[in-house]
C-alpha positions as CSV (number, residue, x, y, z in Angstrom):
1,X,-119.1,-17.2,101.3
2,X,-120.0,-20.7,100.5
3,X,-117.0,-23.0,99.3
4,X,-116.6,-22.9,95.7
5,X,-118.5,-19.2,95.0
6,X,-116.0,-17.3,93.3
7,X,-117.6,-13.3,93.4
8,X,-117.5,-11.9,90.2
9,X,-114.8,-9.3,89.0
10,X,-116.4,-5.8,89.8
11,X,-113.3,-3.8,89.6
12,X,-114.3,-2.5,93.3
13,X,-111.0,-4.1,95.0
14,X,-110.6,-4.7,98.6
15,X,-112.9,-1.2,99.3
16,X,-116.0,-2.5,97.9
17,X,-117.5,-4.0,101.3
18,X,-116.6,-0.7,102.8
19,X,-118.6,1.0,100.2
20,X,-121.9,-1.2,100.7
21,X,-121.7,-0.5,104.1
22,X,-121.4,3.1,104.2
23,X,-124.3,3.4,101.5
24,X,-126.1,0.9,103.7
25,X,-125.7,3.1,106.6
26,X,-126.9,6.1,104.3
27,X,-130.1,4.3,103.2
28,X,-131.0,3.1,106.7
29,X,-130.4,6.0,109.3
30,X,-129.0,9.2,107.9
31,X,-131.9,9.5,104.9
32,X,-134.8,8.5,107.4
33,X,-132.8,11.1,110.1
34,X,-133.5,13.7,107.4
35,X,-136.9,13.3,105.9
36,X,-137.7,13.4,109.7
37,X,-135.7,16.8,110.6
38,X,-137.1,18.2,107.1
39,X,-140.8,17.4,108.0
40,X,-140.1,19.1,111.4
41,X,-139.0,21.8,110.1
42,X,-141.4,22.3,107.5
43,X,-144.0,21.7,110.4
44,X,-142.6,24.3,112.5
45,X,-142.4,26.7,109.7
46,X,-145.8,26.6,109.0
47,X,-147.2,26.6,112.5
48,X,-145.2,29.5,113.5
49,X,-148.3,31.9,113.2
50,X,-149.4,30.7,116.2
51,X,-146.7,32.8,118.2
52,X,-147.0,35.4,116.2
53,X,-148.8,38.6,117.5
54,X,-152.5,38.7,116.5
55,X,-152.6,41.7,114.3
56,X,-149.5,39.9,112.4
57,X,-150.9,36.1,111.8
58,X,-153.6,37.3,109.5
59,X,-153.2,37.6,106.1
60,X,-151.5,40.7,104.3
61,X,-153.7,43.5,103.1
62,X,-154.8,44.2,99.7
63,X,-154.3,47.8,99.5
């Protein structure tokens, strides 16, 4: 810190730096990591007709 900046009272104590980084860490790789495995996934749920055998990938009957 610059001399002379006094950091305001947040009531944090000596934890708070800890606590920035970890949500830090949260924001920058384990949210991203994530969206990414969720999109897979979604991805891979809805391509999995394509293994499927061909009298199952088309669409249930009506009657």
């Amino acid at each position: 810190m610059a001399a002379g900046f006094r950091r305001p009272w947040t009531g944090q104590g000596q934890n708070e730096g800890q606590c920035l980084d970890a949500v830090q860490f949260f924001r920058s790789t384990v949210l991203p990591a994530a969206i990414v495995l969720m999109f897979g996934l979604a991805l891979f749920a809805v391509s999995a007709r394509i293994w499927l055998p061909g009298d199952m990938a088309g669409p249930a009957p009506i009657s």
